[in-house]
KETORNU-755774 format. One record per residue (C-alpha): residue number from 0; residue in three letters; z, x, y. Coordinates in Angstrom, 1 decimal, padded with zeros to 4 digits, always signed. Layout:
BEGIN
 num residuo      Z      X      Y
 NUM     Ala      Z      X      Y
...
This chain:
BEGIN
 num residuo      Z      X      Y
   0     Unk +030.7 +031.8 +001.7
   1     Unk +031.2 +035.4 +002.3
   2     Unk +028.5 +037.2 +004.5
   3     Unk +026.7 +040.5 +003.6
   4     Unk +024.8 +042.5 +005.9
   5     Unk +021.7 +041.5 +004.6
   6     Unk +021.1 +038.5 +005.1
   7     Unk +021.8 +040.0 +009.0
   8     Unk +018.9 +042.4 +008.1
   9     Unk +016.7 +039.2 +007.4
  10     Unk +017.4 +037.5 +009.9
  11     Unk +016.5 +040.5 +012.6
  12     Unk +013.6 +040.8 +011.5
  13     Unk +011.9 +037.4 +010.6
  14     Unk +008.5 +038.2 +008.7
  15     Unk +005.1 +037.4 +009.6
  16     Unk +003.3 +036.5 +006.5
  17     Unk -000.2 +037.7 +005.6
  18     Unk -002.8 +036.0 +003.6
  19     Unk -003.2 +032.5 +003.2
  20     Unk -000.2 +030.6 +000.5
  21     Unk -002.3 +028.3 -001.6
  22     Unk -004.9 +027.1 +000.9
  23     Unk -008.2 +028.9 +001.1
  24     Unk -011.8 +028.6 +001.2
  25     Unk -013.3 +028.0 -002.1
  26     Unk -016.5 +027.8 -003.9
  27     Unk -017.3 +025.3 -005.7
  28     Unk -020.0 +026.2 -008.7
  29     Unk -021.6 +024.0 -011.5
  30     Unk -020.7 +025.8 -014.8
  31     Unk -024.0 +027.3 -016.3
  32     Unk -026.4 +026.8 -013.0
  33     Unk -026.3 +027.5 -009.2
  34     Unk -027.1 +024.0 -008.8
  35     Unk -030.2 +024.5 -007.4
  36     Unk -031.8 +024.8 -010.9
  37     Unk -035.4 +024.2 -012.3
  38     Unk -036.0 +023.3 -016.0
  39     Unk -039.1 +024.2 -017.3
  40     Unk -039.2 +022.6 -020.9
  41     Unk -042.6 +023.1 -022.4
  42     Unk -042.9 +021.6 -026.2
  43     Unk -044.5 +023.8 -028.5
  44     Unk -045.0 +021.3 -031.2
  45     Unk -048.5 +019.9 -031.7
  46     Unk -048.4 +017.5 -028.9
  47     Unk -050.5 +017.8 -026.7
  48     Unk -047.8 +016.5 -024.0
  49     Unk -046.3 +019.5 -022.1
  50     Unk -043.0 +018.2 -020.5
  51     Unk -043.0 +020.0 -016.8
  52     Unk -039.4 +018.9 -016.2
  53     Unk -038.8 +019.9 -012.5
  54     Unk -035.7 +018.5 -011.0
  55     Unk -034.9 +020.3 -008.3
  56     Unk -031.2 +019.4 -007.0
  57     Unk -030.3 +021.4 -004.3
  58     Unk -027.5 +019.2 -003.3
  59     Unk -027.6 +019.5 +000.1
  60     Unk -025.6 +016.9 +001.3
  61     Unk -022.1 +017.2 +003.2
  62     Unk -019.3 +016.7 +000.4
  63     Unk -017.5 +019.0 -001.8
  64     Unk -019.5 +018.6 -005.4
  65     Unk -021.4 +021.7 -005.7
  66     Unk -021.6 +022.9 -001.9
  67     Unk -021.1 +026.6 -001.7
  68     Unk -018.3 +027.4 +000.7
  69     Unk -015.9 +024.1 +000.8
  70     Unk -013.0 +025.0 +003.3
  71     Unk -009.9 +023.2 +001.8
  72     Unk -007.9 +024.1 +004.6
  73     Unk -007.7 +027.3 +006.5
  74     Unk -003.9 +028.3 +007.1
  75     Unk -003.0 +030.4 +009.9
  76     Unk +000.1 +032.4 +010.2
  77     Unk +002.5 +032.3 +012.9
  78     Unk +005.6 +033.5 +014.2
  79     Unk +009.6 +032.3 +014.0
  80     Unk +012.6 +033.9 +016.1
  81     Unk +016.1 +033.0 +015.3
  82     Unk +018.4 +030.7 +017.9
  83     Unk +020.9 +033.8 +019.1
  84     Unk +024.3 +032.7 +019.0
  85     Unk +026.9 +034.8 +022.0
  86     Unk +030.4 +035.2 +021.4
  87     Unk +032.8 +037.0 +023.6
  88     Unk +036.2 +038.2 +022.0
  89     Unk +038.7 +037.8 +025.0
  90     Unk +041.7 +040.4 +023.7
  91     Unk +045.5 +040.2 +024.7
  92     Unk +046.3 +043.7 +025.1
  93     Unk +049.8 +043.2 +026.8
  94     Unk +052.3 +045.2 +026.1
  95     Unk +053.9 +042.5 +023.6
  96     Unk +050.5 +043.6 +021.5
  97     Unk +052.5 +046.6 +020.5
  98     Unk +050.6 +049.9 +018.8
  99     Unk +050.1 +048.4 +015.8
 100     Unk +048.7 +044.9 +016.4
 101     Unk +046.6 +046.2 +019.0
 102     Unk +045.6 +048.7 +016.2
 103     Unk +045.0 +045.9 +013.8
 104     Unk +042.9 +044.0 +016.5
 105     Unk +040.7 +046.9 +016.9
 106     Unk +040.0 +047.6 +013.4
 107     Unk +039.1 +043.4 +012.7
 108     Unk +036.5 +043.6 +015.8
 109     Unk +034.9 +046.9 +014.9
 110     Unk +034.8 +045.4 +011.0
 111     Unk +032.9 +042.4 +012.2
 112     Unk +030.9 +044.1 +015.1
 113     Unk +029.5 +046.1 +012.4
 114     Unk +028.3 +043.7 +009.7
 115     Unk +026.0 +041.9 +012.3
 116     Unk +024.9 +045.1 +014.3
 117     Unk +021.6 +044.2 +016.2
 118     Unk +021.3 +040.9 +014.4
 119     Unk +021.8 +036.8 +015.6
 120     Unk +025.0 +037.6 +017.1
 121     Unk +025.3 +038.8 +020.4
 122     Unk +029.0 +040.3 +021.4
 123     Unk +030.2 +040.8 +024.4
 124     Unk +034.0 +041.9 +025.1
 125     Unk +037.3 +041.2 +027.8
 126     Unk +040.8 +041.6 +027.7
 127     Unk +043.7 +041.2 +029.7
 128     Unk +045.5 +042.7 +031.5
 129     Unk +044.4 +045.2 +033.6
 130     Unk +046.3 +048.5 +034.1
 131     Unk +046.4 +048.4 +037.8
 132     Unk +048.5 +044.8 +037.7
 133     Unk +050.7 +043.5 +035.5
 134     Unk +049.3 +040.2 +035.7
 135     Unk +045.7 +041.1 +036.9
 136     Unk +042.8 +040.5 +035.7
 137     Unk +039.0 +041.6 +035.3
 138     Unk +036.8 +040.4 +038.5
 139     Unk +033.5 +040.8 +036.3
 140     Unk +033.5 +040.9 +032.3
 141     Unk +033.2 +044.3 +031.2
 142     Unk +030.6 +043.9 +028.4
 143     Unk +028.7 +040.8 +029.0
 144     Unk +027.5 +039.5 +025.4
 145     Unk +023.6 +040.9 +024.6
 146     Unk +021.5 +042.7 +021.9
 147     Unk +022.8 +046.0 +021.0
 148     Unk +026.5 +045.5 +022.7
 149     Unk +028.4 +046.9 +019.5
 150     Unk +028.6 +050.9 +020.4
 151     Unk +030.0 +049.7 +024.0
 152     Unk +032.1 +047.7 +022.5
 153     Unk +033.9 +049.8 +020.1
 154     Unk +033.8 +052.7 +022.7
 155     Unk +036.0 +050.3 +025.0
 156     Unk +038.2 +049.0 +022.4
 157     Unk +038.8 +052.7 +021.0
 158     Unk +040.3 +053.8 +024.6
 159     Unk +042.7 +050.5 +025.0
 160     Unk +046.6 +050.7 +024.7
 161     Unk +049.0 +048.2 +025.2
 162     Unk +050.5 +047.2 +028.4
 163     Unk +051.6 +044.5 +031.0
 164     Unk +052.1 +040.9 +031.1
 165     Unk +050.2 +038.0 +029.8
 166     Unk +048.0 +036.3 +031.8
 167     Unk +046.0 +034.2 +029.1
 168     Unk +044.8 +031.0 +031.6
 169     Unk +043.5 +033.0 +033.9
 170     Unk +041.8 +035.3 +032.1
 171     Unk +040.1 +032.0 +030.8
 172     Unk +039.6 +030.7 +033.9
 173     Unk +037.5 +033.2 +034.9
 174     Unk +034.7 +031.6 +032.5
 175     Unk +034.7 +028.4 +035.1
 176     Unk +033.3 +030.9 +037.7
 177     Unk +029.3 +031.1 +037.6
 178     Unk +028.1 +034.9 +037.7
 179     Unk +031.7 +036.3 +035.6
 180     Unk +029.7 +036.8 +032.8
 181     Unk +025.7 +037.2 +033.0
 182     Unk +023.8 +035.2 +030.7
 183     Unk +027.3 +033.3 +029.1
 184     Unk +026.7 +030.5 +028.9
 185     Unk +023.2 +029.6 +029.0
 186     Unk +021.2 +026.2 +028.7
 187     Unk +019.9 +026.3 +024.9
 188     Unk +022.3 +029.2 +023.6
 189     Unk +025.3 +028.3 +021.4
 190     Unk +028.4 +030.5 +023.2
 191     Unk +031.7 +031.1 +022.0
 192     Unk +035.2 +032.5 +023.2
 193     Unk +037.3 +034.0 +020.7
 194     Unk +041.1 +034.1 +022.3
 195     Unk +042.7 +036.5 +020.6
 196     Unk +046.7 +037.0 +021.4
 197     Unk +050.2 +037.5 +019.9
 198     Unk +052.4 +035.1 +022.0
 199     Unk +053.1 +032.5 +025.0
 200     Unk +051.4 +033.4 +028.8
 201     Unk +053.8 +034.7 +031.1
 202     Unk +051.6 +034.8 +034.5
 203     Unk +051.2 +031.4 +035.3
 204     Unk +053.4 +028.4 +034.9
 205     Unk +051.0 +026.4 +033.4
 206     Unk +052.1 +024.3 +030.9
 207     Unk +050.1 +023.0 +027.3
 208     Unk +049.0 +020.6 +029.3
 209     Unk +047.1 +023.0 +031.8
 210     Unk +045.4 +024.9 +029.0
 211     Unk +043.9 +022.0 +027.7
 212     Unk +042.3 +021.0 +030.8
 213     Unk +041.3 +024.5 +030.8
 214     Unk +039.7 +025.0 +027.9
 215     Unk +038.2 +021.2 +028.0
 216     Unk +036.3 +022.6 +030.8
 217     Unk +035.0 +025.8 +029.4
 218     Unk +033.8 +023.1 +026.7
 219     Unk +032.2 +021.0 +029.3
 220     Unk +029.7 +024.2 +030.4
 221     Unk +028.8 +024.7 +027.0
 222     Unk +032.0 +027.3 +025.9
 223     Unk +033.2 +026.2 +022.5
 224     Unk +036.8 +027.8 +022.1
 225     Unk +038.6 +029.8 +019.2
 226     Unk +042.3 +030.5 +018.8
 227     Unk +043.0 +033.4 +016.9
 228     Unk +047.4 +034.0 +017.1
 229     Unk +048.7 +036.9 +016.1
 230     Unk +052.0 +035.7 +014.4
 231     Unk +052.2 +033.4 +017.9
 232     Unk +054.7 +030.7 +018.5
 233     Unk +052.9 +029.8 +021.8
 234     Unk +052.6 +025.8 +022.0
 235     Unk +049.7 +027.1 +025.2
 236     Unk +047.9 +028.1 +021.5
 237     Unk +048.1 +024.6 +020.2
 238     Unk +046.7 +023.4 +023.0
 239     Unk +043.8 +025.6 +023.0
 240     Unk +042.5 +025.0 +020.0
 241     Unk +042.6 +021.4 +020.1
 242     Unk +040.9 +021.1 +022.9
 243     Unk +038.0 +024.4 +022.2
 244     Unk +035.5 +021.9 +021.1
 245     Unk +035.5 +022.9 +017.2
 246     Unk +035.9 +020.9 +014.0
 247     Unk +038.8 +021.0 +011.7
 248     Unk +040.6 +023.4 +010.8
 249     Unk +039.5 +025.6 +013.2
 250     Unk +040.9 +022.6 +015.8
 251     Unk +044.6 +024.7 +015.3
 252     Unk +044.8 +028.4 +016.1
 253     Unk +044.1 +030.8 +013.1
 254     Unk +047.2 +032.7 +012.2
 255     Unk +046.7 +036.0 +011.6
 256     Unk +049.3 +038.6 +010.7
 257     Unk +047.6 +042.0 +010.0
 258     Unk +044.1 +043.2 +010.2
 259     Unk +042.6 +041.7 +006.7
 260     Unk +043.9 +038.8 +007.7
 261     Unk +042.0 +038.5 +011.0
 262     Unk +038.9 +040.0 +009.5
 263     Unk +038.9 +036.7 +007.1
 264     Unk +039.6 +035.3 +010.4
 265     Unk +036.4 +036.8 +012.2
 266     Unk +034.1 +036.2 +009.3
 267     Unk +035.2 +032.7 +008.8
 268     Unk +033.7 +032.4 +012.4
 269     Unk +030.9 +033.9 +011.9
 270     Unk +030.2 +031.8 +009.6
 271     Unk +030.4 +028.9 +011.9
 272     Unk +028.7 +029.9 +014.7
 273     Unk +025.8 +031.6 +012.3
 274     Unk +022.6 +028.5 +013.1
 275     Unk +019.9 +028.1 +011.2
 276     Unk +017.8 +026.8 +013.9
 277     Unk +014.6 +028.8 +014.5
 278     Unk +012.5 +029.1 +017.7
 279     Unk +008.8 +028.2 +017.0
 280     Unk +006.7 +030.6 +019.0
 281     Unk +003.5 +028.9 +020.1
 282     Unk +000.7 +029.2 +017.7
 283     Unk -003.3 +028.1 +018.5
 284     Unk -003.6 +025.7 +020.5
 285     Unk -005.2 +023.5 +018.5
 286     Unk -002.1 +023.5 +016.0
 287     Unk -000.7 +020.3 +014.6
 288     Unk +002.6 +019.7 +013.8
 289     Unk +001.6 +017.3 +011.1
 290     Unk -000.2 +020.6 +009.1
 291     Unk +002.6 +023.1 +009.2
 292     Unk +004.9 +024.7 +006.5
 293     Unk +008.1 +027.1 +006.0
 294     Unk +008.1 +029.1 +002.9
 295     Unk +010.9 +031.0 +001.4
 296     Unk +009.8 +033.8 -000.7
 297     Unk +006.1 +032.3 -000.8
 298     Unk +007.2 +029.3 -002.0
 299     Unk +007.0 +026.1 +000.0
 300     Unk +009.6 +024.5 +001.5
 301     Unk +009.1 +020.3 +002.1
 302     Unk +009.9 +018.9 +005.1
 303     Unk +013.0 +017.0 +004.8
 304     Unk +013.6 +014.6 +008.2
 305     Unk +017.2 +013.9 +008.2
 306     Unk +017.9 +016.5 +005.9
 307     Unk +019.0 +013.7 +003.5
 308     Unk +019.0 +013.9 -000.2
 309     Unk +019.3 +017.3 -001.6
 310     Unk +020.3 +018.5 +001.4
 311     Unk +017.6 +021.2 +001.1
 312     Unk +014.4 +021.4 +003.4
 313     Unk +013.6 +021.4 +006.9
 314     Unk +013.1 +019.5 +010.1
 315     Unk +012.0 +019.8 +013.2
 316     Unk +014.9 +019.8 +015.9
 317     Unk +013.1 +018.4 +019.4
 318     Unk +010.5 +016.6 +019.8
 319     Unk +008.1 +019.4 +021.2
 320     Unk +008.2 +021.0 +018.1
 321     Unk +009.3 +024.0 +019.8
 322     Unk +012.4 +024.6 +017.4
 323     Unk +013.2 +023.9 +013.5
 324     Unk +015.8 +023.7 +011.7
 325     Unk +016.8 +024.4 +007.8
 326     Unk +018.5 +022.1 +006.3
 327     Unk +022.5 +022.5 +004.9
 328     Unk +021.9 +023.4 +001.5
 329     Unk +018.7 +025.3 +002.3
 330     Unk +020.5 +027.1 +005.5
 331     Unk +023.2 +028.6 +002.7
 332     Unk +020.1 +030.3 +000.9
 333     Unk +019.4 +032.0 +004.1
 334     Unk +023.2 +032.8 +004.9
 335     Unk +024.3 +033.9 +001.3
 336     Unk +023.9 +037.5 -000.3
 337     Unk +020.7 +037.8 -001.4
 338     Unk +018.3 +035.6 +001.3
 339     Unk +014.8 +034.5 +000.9
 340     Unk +012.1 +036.2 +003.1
 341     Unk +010.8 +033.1 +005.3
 342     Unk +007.8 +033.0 +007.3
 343     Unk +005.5 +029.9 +008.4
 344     Unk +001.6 +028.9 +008.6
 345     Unk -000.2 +025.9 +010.2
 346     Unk -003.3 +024.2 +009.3
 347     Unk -002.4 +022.6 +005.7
 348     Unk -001.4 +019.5 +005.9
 349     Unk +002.8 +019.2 +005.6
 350     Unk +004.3 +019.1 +002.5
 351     Unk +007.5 +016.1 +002.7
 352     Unk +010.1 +015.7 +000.3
C-alpha cells in the first residue's frame, strides 16, 4: 500500500475529542405533562357530583421513567500517543559506492526522510568508512535516531563522497556495544538497521557464517535487520538478511539498482516497521477498561480480541491496559491515503464485535 504524507500528519498529532459520542445525560419527560401533574375535572352537567380528581404523581422514586436528569453514561475523553518506531540507515560510502550510487543513495534517504518528517519514525544515520582510515570506523553514531533528526541527516548525507574500504561487520558490530547509539535500542521501542551497500566486506575476514552470528545478535538486543544491495553479489548479504529477524521476502537482501528503485525499497520498509499500536495515557483513576471506546471519524470502533473475523477492530495489547492495538484490516485505514481522525473516551460501557 503506498504511503502519503498524511496519514504521517495524523498520526503526529493524534486528536483529543471533545463532547461526548452518543452517551450523554438525558431527560426523560412524559409527553403532554411534567409528571408532577394535577387534574382538576369539575362536571358541569347537572350533577350535583363535582369530580376533584387530584393525583398527584411526582414520581420520586430512583429509576429512569419520568426522573428529570437520568445519566446514561457520562463519557470522558482521553488521550492516545503512537508506539515510535527508530530506524538507523547504516550507509556504505566506500569508494566502490562510486559518484553515482552514492548519489542515488542520497536522493532515496532524503525522499523517505521527508515523507515522515516529525512523524512515528524516528531516523537516525551512520556510514562507513571514515576518512581518516581506510577501514575505520565511527566510535559513537553520528545522528542517534530521535524526533526531528531529518535536517541533520540530510545535512550529513549532502557533504558525503565516496572513499575507502569496506568494513560492513564492524560497522555492525558496533550495535553490540551498549552506549554506541543513545536510546537504540530500547526496552518497548521497535528498532531497525537498514544496511545499505554495493558489494562484499573487505576489512575483516569474516566469512557468511560470521555475519550471521552477527546480525543474530543485533536481533537478540532487540535490532531487527534490513539488507538493502546495491546491484551486490556479496554472499556476507545473504547472510544478513536471513538472519535480520524479518519475514519473507524481506528474509533476502532488496536489490536495488538506481534511486527509484531503492525509494520502493525504503517505502516498502516503512511500511513494515509503521505499528499501529497506540500508548494509552492514563485517564481518571477511576477508569475501567471494561467502558472504553476508539472511534474513527466519530464512529465507534468494536473491540475485536483476537482481531479475528473481519479483521477490523481493536484490542488491547498487555494486560495493564497501558497500550492498544488496531486491528489488520482497521490498521490499513489508518496507514492508507486518506486516514480516519481517531481519538478515545471512557465511561460507556465497550462496544465488542
Amino acid at each position: 500500500m503506498n504511503i502519503s504524507r498524511q496519514i504521517v500528519l495524523l498520526l503526529a498529532s493524534l486528536a483529543l475529542v471533545s463532547g461526548v459520542f452518543g452517551c450523554e445525560a438525558v431527560e426523560h419527560l412524559d409527553e403532554g405533562n411534567s409528571d408532577a401533574d394535577t387534574d382538576t375535572d369539575t362536571d358541569t352537567d347537572t350533577d350535583t357530583d363535582t369530580d376533584t380528581d387530584s393525583d398527584s404523581d411526582s414520581d420520586s422514586d430512583s429509576d429512569a421513567d419520568g426522573d428529570g436528569g437520568d445519566t446514561v453514561c457520562d463519557e470522558q475523553d482521553f488521550e492516545i500517543d503512537i508506539t515510535p518506531v527508530r530506524l538507523v540507515f547504516l550507509l556504505d560510502i566506500s569508494g566502490s559506492m562510486g559518484t553515482t550510487p552514492l548519489q542515488q543513495a542520497k536522493d532515496a534517504i532524503n525522499n523517505i526522510l521527508g515523507i515522515w518528517a516529525g512523524q512515528q519514525i524516528e531516523f537516525g544515520f551512520d556510514h562507513y568508512p571514515i576518512y581518516s582510515d581506510s577501514c575505520g570506523i565511527n566510535t559513537a553514531i553520528p545522528i542517534a535516531p530521535a524526533p526531528g533528526t531529518e535536517t541533520s541527516i540530510t545535512t550529513m548525507l549532502n557533504g558525503l563522497t565516496a572513499t575507502g574500504a569496506t568494513p560492513t561487520e564492524e560497522s555492525m558490530i558496533n550495535y553490540l556495544s551498549y552506549g554506541y547509539a543513545a536510546s537504540f535500542p530500547e526496552s518497548g521501542v521497535e528498532s531497525y538497521l537498514v544496511l545499505v551497500t554495493d558489494g562484499s566486506p573487505n576489512c575483516s575476514s569474516g566469512d557468511a557464517a560470521s555475519f550471521s552470528a552477527t546480525t543474530a545478535n543485533l536481533l537478540a538486543n532487540q535490532i531487527k535487520t534490513f539488507a538493502v544491495g546495491f546491484n551486490y553479489t556479496s554472499t556476507s548479504l545473504n547472510a544478513v538478511a536471513a538472519a535480520g529477524g524479518m519475514p519473507a521476502p524481506y528474509n533476502v537482501p532488496i536489490q536495488v539498482t538506481d534511486s527509484t528503485t531503492m525509494q520502493n525499497a525504503f517505502n516498502d520498509i516503512a511500511q513494515i516497521v509503521l505499528t499501529c499500536i497506540f500508548d494509552v495515557q492514563s485517564p481518571d483513576a477511576t477508569a475501567d477498561p471494561d467502558n472504553v471506546n476508539f472511534y474513527f471519524d466519530g464512529v465507534v470502533l468494536p473491540m475485536n480480541d483476537g482481531c479475528g473475523g473481519s479483521g477490523e477492530g481493536w484490542q488491547w495489547v498487555d494486560a495493564a491496559h497501558t497500550q492498544v492495538e488496531f486491528c489488520p484490516v482497521s490498521c490499513d485505514d489508518i496507514k492508507d491515503g486518506d486516514p480516519p481522525d481517531i481519538s478515545a473516551a471512557w465511561g460507556c460501557p465497550t462496544e465488542i464485535w
